[in-house]
C-alpha positions as CSV (number, residue, x, y, z in Angstrom):
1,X,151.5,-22.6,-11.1
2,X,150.6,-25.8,-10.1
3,X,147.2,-27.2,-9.9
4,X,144.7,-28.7,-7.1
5,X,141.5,-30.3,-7.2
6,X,139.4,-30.6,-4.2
7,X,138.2,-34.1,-3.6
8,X,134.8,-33.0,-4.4
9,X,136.1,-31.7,-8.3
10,X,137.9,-35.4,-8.2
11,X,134.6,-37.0,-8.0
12,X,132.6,-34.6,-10.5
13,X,135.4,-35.2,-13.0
14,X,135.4,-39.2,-12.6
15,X,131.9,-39.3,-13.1
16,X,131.9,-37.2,-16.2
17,X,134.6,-39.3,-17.6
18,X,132.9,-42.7,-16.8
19,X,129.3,-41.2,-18.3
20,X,131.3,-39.8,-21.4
21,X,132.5,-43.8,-21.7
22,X,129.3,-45.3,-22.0
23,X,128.2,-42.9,-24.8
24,X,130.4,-43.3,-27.5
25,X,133.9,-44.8,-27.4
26,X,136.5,-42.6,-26.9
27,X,134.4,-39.8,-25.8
28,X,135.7,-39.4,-22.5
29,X,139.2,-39.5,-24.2
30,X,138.4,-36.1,-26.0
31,X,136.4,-34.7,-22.7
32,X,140.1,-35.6,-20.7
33,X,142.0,-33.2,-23.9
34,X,139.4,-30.1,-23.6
35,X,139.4,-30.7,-19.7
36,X,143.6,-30.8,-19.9
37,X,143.5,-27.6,-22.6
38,X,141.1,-25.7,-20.2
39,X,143.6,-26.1,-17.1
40,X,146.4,-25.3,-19.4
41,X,144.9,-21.8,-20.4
42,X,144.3,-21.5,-16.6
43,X,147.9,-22.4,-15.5
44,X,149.1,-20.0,-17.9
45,X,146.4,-17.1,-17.9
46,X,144.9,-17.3,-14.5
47,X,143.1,-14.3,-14.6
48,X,141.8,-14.5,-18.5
49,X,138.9,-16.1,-17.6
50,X,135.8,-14.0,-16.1
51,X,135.5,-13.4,-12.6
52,X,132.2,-15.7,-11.3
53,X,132.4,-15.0,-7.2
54,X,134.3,-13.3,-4.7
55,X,136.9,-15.4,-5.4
56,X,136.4,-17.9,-8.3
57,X,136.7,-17.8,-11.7
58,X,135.0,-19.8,-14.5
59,X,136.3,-21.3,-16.8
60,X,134.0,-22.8,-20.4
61,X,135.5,-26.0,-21.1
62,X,134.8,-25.9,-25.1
63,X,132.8,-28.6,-26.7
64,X,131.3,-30.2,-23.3
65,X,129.0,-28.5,-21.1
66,X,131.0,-28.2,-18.3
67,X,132.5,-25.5,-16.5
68,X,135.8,-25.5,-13.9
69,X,135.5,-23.1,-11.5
70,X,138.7,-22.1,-9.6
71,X,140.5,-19.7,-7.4
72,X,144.2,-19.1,-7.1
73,X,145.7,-19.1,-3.9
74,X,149.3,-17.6,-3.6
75,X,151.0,-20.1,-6.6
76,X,148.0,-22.8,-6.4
77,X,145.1,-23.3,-8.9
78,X,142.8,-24.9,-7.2
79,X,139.7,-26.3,-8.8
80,X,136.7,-26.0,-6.7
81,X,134.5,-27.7,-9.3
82,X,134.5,-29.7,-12.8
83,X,130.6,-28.2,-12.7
84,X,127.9,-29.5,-15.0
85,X,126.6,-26.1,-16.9
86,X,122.9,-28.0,-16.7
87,X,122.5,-28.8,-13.1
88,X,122.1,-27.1,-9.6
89,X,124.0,-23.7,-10.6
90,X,125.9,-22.8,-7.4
91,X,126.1,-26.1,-5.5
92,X,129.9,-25.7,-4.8
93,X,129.9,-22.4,-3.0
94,X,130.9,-24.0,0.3
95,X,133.8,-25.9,-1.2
C-alpha cells in the first residue's frame, strides 16, 4: 500500500520535526524513526490499529505524543493528520 499525506499532515509533521530540533539535538531524528515505524505497522497492518471515526483510524506513535490518523482508500494510506495528542482533539475532521 502506498502512503499519502495530505498537505495539511505535511505541515503538522514539519513543524513537529523543526520544534523537536530546537530541543535537544537529534531529537527530531528519533521523532522521524517512530513516525517512519508507525507508518510501517500501518502499511503492513492497516486495520490493527483502533477504529477513531467513520473512517479513520489512529494510530499512537510510541515515545512522542502524537497520533497519525488515517483512512485507507482502495490501495492508499492516506494520512489525514500527524495530530498533537495535547491540542484541539478533532481539528482535522474536515480534512
Amino acid at each position: 500500500m502506498k502512503v499519502k499525506f495530505l498537505e495539511p499532515a505535511v505541515i503538522e509533521y514539519q513543524e513537529a520535526i523543526d520544534f523537536y530540533k530546537l530541543q535537544t539535538e537529534g531529537l527530531e531524528k528519533r521523532f522521524i524513526s517512530e513516525i517512519d515505524k508507525s507508518i510501517s505497522i500501518i502499511q503492513n497492518y492497516p486495520e490493527s490499529f483502533p477504529e477513531y471515526t467513520n473512517h479513520t483510524r489512529k494510530a499512537v506513535v510510541n515515545i512522542f505524543p502524537y497520533n497519525l490518523i488515517y483512512s485507507v482508500v482502495n490501495e492508499d494510506i492516506i494520512i489525514l493528520a500527524v495530530a498533537h495528542q495535547h491540542r484541539k482533539p478533532n481539528y482535522w475532521t474536515n480534512r
